[in-house]
Every structure is written in structure tokens, then in C-alpha cells.
C-alpha positions as CSV (number, residue, x, y, z in Angstrom):
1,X,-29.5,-5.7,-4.9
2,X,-26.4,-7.8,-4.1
3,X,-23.3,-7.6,-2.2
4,X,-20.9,-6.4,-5.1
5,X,-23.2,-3.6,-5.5
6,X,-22.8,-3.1,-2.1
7,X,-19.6,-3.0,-1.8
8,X,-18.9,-1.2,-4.8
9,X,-20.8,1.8,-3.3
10,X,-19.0,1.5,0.0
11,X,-15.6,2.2,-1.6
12,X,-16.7,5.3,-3.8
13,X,-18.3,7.1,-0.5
14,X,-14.8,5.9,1.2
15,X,-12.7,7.3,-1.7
16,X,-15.4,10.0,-3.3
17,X,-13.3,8.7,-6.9
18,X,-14.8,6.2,-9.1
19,X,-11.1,5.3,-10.5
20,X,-9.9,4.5,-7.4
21,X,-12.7,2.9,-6.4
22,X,-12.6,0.6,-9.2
23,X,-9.0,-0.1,-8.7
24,X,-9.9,-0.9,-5.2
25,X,-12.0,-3.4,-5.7
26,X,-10.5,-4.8,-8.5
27,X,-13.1,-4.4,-11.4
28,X,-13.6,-1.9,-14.0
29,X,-14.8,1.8,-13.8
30,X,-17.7,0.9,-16.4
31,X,-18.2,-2.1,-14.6
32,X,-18.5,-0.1,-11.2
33,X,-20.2,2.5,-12.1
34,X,-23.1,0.5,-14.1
35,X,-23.7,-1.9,-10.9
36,X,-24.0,1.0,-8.4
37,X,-26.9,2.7,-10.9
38,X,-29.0,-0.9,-10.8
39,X,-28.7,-0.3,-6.8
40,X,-29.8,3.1,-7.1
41,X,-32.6,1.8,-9.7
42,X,-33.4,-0.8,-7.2
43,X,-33.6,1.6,-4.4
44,X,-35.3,4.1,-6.5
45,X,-33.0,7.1,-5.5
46,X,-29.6,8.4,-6.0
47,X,-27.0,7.9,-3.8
48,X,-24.7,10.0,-5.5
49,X,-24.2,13.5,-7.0
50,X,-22.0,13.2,-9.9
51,X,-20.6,16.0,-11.9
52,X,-17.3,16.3,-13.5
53,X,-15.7,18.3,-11.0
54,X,-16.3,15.9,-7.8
55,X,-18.5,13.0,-6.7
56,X,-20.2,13.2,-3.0
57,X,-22.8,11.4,-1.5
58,X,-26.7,12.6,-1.4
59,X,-28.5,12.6,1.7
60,X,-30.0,9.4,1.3
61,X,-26.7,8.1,0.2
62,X,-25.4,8.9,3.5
63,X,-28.4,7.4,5.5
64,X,-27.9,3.9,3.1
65,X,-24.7,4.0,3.9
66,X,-24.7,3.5,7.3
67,X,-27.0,0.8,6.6
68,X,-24.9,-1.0,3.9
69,X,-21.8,-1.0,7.0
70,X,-23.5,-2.9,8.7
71,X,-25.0,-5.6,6.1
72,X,-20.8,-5.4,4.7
73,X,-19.3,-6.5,8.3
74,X,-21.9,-9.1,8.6
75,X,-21.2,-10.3,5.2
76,X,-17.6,-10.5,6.7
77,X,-18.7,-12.3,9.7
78,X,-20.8,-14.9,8.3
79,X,-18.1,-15.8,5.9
80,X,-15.2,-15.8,8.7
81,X,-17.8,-18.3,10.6
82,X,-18.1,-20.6,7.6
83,X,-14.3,-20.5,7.3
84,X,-13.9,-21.8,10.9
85,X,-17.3,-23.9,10.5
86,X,-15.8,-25.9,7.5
87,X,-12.4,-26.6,8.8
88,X,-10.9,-26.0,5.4
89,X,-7.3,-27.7,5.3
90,X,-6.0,-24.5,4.0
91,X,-6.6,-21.0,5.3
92,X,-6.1,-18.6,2.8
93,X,-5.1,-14.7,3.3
94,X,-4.9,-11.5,1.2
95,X,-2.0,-9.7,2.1
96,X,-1.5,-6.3,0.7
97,X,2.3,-4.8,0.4
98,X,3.1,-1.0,0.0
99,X,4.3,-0.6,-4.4
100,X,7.6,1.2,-2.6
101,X,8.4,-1.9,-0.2
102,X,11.2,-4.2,-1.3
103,X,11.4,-8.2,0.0
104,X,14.5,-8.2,1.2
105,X,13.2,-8.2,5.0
106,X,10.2,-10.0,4.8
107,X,11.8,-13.1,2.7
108,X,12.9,-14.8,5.7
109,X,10.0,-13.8,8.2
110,X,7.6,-15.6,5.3
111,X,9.5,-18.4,5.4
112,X,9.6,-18.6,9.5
113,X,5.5,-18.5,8.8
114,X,4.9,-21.2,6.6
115,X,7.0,-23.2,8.8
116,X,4.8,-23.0,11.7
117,X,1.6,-22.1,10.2
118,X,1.8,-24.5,7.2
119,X,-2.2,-24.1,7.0
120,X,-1.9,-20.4,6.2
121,X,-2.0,-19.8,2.3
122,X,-1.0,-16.5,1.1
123,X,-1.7,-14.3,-1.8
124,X,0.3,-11.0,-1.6
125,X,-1.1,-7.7,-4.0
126,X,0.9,-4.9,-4.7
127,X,-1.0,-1.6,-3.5
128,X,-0.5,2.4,-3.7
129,X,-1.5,4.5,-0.4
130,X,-4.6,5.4,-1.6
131,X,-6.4,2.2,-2.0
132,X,-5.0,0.8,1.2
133,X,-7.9,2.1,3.2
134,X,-10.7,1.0,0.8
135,X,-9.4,-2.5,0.3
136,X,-9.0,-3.2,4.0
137,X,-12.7,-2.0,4.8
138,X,-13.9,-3.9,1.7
139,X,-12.5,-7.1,2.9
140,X,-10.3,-7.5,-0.3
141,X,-7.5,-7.6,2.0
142,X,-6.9,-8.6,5.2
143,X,-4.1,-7.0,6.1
144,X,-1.4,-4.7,4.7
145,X,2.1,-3.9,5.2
146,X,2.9,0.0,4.6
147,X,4.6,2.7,5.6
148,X,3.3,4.5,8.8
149,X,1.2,6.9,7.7
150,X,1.0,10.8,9.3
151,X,-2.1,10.4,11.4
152,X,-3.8,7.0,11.8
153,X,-7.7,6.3,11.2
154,X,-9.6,5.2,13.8
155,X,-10.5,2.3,11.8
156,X,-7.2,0.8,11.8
157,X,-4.9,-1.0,14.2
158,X,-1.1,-1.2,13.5
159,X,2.0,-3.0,14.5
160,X,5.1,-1.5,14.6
161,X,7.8,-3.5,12.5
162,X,10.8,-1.9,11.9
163,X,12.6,1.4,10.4
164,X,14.8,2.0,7.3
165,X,16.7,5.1,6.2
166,X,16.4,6.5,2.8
167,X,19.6,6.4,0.8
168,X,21.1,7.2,-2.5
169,X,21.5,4.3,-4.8
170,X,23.4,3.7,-7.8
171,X,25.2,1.7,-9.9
172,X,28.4,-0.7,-9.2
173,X,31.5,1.9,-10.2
174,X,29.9,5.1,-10.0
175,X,31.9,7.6,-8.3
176,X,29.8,7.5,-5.4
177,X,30.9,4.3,-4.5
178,X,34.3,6.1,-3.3
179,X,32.4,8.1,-0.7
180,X,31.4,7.0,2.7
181,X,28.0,9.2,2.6
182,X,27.2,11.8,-0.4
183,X,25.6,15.2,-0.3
184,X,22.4,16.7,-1.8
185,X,24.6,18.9,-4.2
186,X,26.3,15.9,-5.5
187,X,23.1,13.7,-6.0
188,X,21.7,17.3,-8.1
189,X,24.8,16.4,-10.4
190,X,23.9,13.1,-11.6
191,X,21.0,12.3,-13.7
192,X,18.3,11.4,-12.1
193,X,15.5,8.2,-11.5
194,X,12.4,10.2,-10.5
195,X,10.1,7.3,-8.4
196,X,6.5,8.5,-8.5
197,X,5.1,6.5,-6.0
198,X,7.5,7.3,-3.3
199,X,5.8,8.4,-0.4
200,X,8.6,10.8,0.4
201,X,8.7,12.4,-2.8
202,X,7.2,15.4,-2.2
203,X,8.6,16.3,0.7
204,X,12.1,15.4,-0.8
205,X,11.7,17.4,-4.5
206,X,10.3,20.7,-1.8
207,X,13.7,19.8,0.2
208,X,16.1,19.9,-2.9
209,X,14.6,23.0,-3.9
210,X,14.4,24.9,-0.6
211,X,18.3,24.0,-0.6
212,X,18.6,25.9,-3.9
213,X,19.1,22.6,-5.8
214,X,17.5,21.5,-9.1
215,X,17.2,17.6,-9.8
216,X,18.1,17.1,-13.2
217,X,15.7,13.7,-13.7
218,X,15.9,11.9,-16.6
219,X,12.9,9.8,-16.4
220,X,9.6,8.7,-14.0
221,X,8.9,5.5,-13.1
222,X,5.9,4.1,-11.0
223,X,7.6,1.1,-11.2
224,X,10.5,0.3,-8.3
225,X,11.8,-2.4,-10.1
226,X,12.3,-0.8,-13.5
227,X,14.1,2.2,-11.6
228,X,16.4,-0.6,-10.3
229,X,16.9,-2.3,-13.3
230,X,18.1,0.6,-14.8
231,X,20.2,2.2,-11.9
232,X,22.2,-1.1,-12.5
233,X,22.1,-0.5,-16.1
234,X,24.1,3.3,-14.8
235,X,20.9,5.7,-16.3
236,X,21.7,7.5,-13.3
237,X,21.1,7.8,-9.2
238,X,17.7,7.7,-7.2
239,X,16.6,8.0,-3.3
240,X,15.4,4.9,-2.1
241,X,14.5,3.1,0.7
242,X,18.0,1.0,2.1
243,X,16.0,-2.5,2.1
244,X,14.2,-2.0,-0.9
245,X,17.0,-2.6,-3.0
246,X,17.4,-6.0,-4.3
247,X,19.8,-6.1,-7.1
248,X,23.3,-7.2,-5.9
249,X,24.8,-4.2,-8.6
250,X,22.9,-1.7,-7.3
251,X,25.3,0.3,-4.2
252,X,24.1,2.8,-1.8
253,X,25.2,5.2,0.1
254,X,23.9,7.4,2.9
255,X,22.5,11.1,2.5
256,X,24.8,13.2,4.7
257,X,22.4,16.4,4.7
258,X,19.1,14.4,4.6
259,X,18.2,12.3,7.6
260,X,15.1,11.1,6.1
261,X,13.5,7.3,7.1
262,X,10.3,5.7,7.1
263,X,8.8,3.5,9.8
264,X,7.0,0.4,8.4
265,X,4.2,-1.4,9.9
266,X,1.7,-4.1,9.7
267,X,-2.7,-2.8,9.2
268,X,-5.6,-4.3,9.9
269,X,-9.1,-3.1,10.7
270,X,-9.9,-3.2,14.1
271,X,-12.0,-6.6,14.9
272,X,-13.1,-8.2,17.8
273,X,-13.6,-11.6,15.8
274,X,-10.8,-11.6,13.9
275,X,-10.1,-15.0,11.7
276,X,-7.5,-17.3,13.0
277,X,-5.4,-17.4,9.8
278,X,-4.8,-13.4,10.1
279,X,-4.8,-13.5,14.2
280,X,-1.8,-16.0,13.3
281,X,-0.4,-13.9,11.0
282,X,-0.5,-10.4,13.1
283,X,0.8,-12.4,16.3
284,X,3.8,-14.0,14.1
285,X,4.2,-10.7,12.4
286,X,4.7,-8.9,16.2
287,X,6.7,-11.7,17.6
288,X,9.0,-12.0,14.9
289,X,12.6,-10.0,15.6
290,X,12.5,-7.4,12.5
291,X,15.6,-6.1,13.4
């Protein structure tokens, strides 16, 4: 038994999906899935029910798991004591940032950071929705930036940044350009940037339709910064959040009939003991005027 297999486990009985459990910890599914059978060998007995329909966790999977928290937060303790025991001349941090969230507002507040926390070194990771609980609980991260989400977990403690509007985006001399806001109907003209990782999406394709409109999209992306690319390239419009657009060609206007925004915020997992280097980071990340 060791703690990758450990922690492995953890994030399938968090997601109940090997993939994404995988992707959360940053390995591969074979990979995965071979080291959490040695634990179960080890232990001599499942600790999951496998079929191709669903995973869920057996009965003594349940009971380990409680068991395997514990062992994973002190894992997390003892190294966060070494951390402060060694005195390391740099503190480094794994900061997670929502696929759909753009730089443009966070460029400067980094900047403010290093300047008065020159100690802190920090890796960001690009992450969808799904794997943001997972890699928090993990340790993999230490904190997140995301969009708020509907109903908060427990788990979780979250700082309120700031709020952006959703807008229509397009290129420099499109005909929306002319228009101080533009209207459902008129975006249903255009072709269309589907973005598939838009956590609005959903709710905005059920919107369109409920209005009796039909998006005529001319390709998917789950990549922001290709749909950018080739909104400046004039493939056509998309609905975007206003700060994530970061190409100087790319104009936007607002949505007249669609009052849609998103309020973005900073996660952690709630801990008593928290490590300087991210207690830094959270305070600087409240202090700091967003707006």
C-alpha cells in the first residue's frame, strides 16, 4: 500500500468515473486503475463494483474510505509541517484556473503578489468543473479560481472576487460593431462558435430555443482560445464572458434580451492549518480591489 494508491482511490469514490479520476490526478486510466487493484490485492477485498454501466463503492470500500481521509489529510499535514519546518527559500503553490476564465483581470493582481510575496512560487493548471473538487481534496491543488457554482459543498470555503457579464463577441468590422447592444435574433443570424466548456451553455442553447431561435453553429471548440482566434479570423460570433476576451480584434457587445453573468470566486478546502504560502495568497486574493 502507498499513498498514490491512496489517493488514487479517494478521487474515483469522489468522482465514481475512472476518466475523470485519472484526469484528476494527473496519471493515466491504465495507470489508475492497475494501482487501485494492487490496494485491493493488498487489502484482500474489493473496494469497488465495476461494471460498464457505473462504478460505486462496496461496503468495505466505504468503511476504507473513511479510513484512507484520514491517513490523506495527515499526509497533507505532515508535508505542510516539513514545508514550514525546512524554511525553504521558496514556497511553491498549485493554483488551479476555470478552462473558461480569461487573464485579463488577474494579470495585474499576480503581479501585485509577487511583489510582496516574492517567496511565493506559482504554477497555474488549467481545469474543467468536474475535476475541481477532486483535485482540491487530493491536494493537487491548493486552490482554484472558478465560477461560483449553484450550491456550494461543505468542503469548500470561497471568496467572492468579482462579476462579469456575458457578451457577444466578434470580429473588428462586423456589423455588430455599429450597434450599442445586439439581440438574440440577430446573434441566431450569424454563424456561430459553439464553446463546449462554457458553464452557461446549457442554460443559454435551452434559452435560444425557448425564444423560438435556432443557433446556426459552425463549429465546437473546448478550447477558448482557438474560438478567439478565429472570431478574429471573422468564422463568425460567440457568447463569452466580457473579461475573457484577450485579443485586441476581437469587439463585444452587450446582449439586450439576455442579462446573463457569472460571479467568480477564489476555493479552497476548509483548513484550520492552512500553509502560509496559500493563507498569503487567499488574504492577498480578498484584499485586493477586483473591481
Amino acid at each position: 500500500m502507498n499513498f498514490n494508491q491512496i489517493r488514487f482511490f479517494l478521487a474515483v469514490a469522489e468522482t465514481l468515473n475512472f476518466t475523470n479520476a485519472a484526469e484528476a490526478c494527473a496519471v493515466s486510466q491504465p495507470a489508475l486503475s492497475k494501482a487501485i487493484r494492487n490496494l485491493e490485492e493488498s487489502l484482500g477485498a474489493p473496494l469497488l463494483s465495476r461494471n460498464t454501466q457505473h462504478v460505486e463503492l462496496t461496503e468495505f470500500g466505504r468503511t476504507m474510505r473513511i479510513h484512507f481521509e484520514r491517513i490523506e489529510e495527515n499526509r497533507r499535514k505532515a508535508l505542510d509541517a516539513a514545508k514550514r519546518a525546512t524554511k525553504a527559500a521558496t514556497e511553491p503553490l498549485n493554483i488551479g484556473v476555470m478552462c473558461t476564465i480569461g487573464p485579463r483581470r488577474f494579470s495585474a493582481f499576480l503581479e501585485n503578489l509577487h511583489e510582496t510575496n516574492p517567496h511565493i512560487e506559482i504554477t497555474l493548471h488549467d481545469v474543467t468543473p468536474q475535476v475541481i473538487p477532486p483535485l482540491l481534496l487530493s491536494g493537487s491543488l491548493d486552490c482554484v479560481f472558478c465560477a461560483r457554482q449553484a450550491k456550494h459543498d461543505q468542503r469548500f470555503e470561497a471568496i467572492d472576487l468579482f462579476n462579469e457579464h456575458m457578451v457577444v463577441a466578434f470580429a473588428d468590422g462586423h456589423r455588430f460593431a455599429d450597434l450599442e447592444s445586439v439581440t438574440l435574433e440577430e446573434i441566431a443570424k450569424e454563424p456561430y462558435l459553439d464553446r463546449l466548456h462554457c458553464e452557461f451553455r446549457n442554460d443559454f442553447l435551452d434559452f435560444t430555443k425557448g425564444s423560438g431561435l435556432e443557433l446556426d453553429v459552425v463549429l465546437r471548440s473546448e478550447r477558448d482560445d482557438w474560438v478567439q482566434e478565429l472570431l478574429r479570423q471573422g468564422l463568425g460570433v460567440s457568447v463569452i464572458p466580457a473579461n475573457s476576451i484577450i485579443l485586441h480584434e476581437v469587439l463585444h457587445r452587450p446582449i439586450s434580451d439576455l442579462t446573463s453573468h457569472r460571479n467568480l470566486e477564489l476555493v479552497t478546502t476548509k483548513n484550520e492549518d492552512m500553509a502560509p504560502a496559500l493563507k498569503a495568497f487567499r488574504d492577498a486574493a480578498s484584499a485586493y480591489k477586483w473591481r
